[in-house]
C-alpha positions, 0 to 999 in steps of 0.5 A, spaced: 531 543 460 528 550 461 528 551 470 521 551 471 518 558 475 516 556 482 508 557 480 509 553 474 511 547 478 506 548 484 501 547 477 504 540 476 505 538 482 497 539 485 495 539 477 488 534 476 492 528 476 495 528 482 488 531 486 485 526 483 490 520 485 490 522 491 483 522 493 483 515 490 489 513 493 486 516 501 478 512 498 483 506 497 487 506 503 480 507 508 478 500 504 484 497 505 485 497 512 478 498 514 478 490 515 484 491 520 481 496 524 474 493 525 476 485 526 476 484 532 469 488 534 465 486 526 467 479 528 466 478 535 459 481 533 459 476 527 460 470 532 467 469 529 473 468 532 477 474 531 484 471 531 482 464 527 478 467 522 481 473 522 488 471 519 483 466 514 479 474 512 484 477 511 489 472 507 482 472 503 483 480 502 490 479 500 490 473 495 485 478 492 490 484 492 495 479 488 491 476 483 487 483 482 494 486 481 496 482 476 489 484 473 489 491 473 496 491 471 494 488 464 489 492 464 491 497 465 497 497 460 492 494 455 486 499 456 489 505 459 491 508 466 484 510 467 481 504 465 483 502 471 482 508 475 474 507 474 473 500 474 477 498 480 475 503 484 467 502 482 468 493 484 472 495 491 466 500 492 460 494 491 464 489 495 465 494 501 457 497 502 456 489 501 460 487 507 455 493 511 451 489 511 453 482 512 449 482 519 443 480 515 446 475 511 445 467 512 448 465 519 451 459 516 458 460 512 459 466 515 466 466 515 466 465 507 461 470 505 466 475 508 472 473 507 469 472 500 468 479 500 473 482 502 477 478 497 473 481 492 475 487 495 482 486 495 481 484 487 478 492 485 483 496 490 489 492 487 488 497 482 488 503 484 496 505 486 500 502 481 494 506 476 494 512 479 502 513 481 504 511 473 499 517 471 502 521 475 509 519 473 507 520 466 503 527 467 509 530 471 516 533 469 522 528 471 524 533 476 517 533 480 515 526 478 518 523 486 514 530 489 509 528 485 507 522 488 509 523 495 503 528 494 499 522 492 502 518 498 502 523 503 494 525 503 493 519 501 495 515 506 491 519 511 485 514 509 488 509 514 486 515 520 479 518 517 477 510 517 479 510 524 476 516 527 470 514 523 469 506 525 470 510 532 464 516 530 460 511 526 457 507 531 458 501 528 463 496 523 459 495 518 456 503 517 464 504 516 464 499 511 458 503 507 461 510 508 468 508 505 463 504 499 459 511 497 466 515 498 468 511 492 462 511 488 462 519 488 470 519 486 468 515 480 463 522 478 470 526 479 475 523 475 471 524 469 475 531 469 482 526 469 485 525 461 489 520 459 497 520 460 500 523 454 506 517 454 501 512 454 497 515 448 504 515 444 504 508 444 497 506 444 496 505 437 502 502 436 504 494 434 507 493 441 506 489 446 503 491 453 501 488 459 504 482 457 505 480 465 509 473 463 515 478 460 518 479 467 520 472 468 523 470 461 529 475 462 534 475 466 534 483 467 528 484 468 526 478 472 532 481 478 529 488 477 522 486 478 524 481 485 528 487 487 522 492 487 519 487 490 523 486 495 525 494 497 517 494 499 517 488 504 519 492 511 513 496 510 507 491 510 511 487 516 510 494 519 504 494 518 501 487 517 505 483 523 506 489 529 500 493 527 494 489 525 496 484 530 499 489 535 494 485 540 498 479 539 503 483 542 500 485 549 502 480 553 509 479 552 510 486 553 507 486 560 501 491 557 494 489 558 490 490 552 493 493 545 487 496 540 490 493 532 486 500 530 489 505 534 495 501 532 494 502 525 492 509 524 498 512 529 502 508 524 499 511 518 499 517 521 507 517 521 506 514 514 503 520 510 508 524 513 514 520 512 511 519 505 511 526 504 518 528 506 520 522 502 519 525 496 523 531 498 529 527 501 529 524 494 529 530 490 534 533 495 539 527 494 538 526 487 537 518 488 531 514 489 535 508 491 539 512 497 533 515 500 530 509 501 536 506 504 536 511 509 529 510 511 529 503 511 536 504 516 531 508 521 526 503 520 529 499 522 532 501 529 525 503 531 524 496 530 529 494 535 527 498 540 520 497 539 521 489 540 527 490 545 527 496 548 521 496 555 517 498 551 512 497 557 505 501 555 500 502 550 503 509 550 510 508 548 507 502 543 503 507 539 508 512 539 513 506 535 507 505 530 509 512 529 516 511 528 515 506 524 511 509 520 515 516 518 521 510 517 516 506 511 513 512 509 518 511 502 511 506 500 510 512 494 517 513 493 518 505 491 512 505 487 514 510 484 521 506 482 518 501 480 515 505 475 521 508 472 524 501 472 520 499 466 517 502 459 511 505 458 508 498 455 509 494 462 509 500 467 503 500 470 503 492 469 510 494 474 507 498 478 501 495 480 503 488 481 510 490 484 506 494 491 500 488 490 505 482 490 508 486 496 501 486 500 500 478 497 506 476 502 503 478 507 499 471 508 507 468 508 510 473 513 504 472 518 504 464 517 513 464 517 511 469 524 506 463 526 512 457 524 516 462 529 512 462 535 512 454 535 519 454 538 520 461 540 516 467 543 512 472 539 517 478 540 523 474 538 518 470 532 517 477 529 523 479 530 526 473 526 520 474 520 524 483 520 531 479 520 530 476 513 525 482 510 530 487 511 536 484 509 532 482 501 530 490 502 537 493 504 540 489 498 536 491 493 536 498 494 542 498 494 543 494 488 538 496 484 539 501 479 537 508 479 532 513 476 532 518 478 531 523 472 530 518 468 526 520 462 520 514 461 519 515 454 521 508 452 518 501 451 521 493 454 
């Protein structure tokens, strides 16, 4: 293959599908986490139990996540990658200017009607990762495809920081959700610019079969690669869904008086975004992905330790290990972008889109194994149990994955 000049690489690498994905994926993750950065003060303004029905919320916004996965990942593999990119951006759009306004919604059944908001939510924002990464992997040269991405990730990630310092400069929860709802909708003209992925187009005419999501589970092969992808993505939503999102929870334990989920959430994605950028970069370095996704989990998950176990007695020193923590999981693109060469052009988007979404739907079971633990055990120790068995599956399968580096996409399952 003919070396690339250094502004033709800098063409691909910030070419239309990759600025366009990345704005996508920042509007995606500013929606995402908002629910987590206004819970506490959304409900308590609500008349609801921050922490009862909090957890039933946001088990309602990752149902949605696992379920709209699977859809958009069909869909997508179906109808094409910008099918996806248009319609789930315009559902989680609608659902989040709804919930803005959820303070002149009926009293009774309060809970339900956000929780089922924030599931319809989770259905639309399922979509935009996985479409957006497999665009972005099959616009690119191989050798660009994992910089590619981590500029995806990376800009995008940033969202988790903006929806903080917005619900901070907003004056209020629920003008937060309306911002993060109109954003959306103006992404919605600017894609308008974005073609079609040309592997994709080579094939969809052709008597394949795409979308077909039960082909995952009747081979052997493909059934361990797909939980293996699964399972090399647990560590960073056990970051983000049990040490940040319930940082509160914490608090006590470490002898700190009050611990803010949002701050939390967004030192951690701070870290996260930079972290997502340098992988992309460590991966073209070692010319793996596999192995700089191992030694990103190993310094994880000593962050992780010293964060449980090591005095950290402030709210300082908790926030600086979100960050931490953050910089270690930052290979969220990088395993995105594995699924995506794990699997042909007629399930890829499939892949890449169910794999993160399924990552995200075990959230309820790692928090409900967290609660299990803390009948018997403290909050530092339960969580420290749930990080024991998520970063044992994740270490064994990147090690034990194949690799793909380089890989040419151009084949079909």
């Amino acid at each position: 293959m003919q070396e690339l000049s250094t502004s033709s690489k800098l063409k691909y690498i910030f070419s239309i599908p990759v600025i366009i994905s990345a704005l996508g994926y920042f509007v995606d993750i500013y929606d995402l986490l908002l629910f987590g950065i206004v819970r506490i003060p959304s409900l308590k303004a609500l008349g609801l139990n921050p922490d009862t029905d909090g957890t039933f919320i946001l088990n309602a916004q990752m149902v949605g996540l696992l379920i709209g996965g699977i859809f958009w990942g069909i869909f997508g593999d179906k109808k094409g990658r910008l099918s996806v990119l248009f319609g789930s951006i315009l559902v989680y759009s609608l659902a989040n200017i709804a919930c803005g306004f959820l303070p002149h919604f009926p009293k009774e059944h309060l809970v339900y009607q956000y929780a089922a908001l924030r599931f319809v939510a989770g259905i639309g924002l399922a979509g935009e990762l996985g479409a957006g990464i497999t665009l972005v992997s099959e616009s690119l040269p191989k050798n660009l495809r994992a910089i590619g991405t981590s500029v995806v990730a990376g800009f995008g990630l940033m969202g988790a920081v903006v929806a903080q310092l917005t619900v901070e400069l907003a004056g209020g929860w629920n003008i937060s959700y309306i911002i993060g709802g109109i954003l959306g909708i103006l992404l919605l003209f600017l894609r308008i610019s974005v073609s079609e992925s040309g592997i994709y187009k080579n094939i969809e005419h052709k008597s394949v079969s795409k979308g077909n999501f039960l082909s995952f589970f009747t081979n052997k092969d493909r059934f361990v690669r797909y939980l293996k992808c699964i399972a090399i993505g647990l560590p960073t939503w056990y970051c983000i869904g049990i040490l940040a999102v319930l940082a509160n929870q914490f608090a006590p334990e470490l002898g700190i008086k009050d611990l803010s989920p949002g701050k939390a959430i967004m030192w951690a994605y701070i870290g996260i975004s930079v972290g997502d950028l340098a992988s992309g970069f460590i991966s073209h370095l070692l010319k793996s992905r596999k192995m700089a996704i191992f030694y990103m989990l190993i310094f994880t998950i000593i962050g992780v330790v010293f964060m449980l176990f090591g005095n950290t007695d402030t709210e300082t020193k908790y926030y600086i290990f979100c960050v931490w923590l953050g910089l270690g999981t930052g290979y969220w693109a990088m395993f995105v972008t594995l699924a995506a060469e794990q699997f042909g052009t007629n399930i890829r988007n499939t892949a890449t889109t169910t794999v993160p979404n399924m990552v995200r739907g075990l959230v309820p079971v790692m928090i409900l194994a967290f609660d299990f633990f803390k009948n018997d055990f403290t909050v530092i120790v339960s969580a420290a149990l749930v990080g024991l068995i998520v970063f044992t599956l994740a270490f064994y399968s990147s090690l034990t994955i194949s690799e793909t580096h380089n890989r040419d996409l151009e084949f079909t399952e």
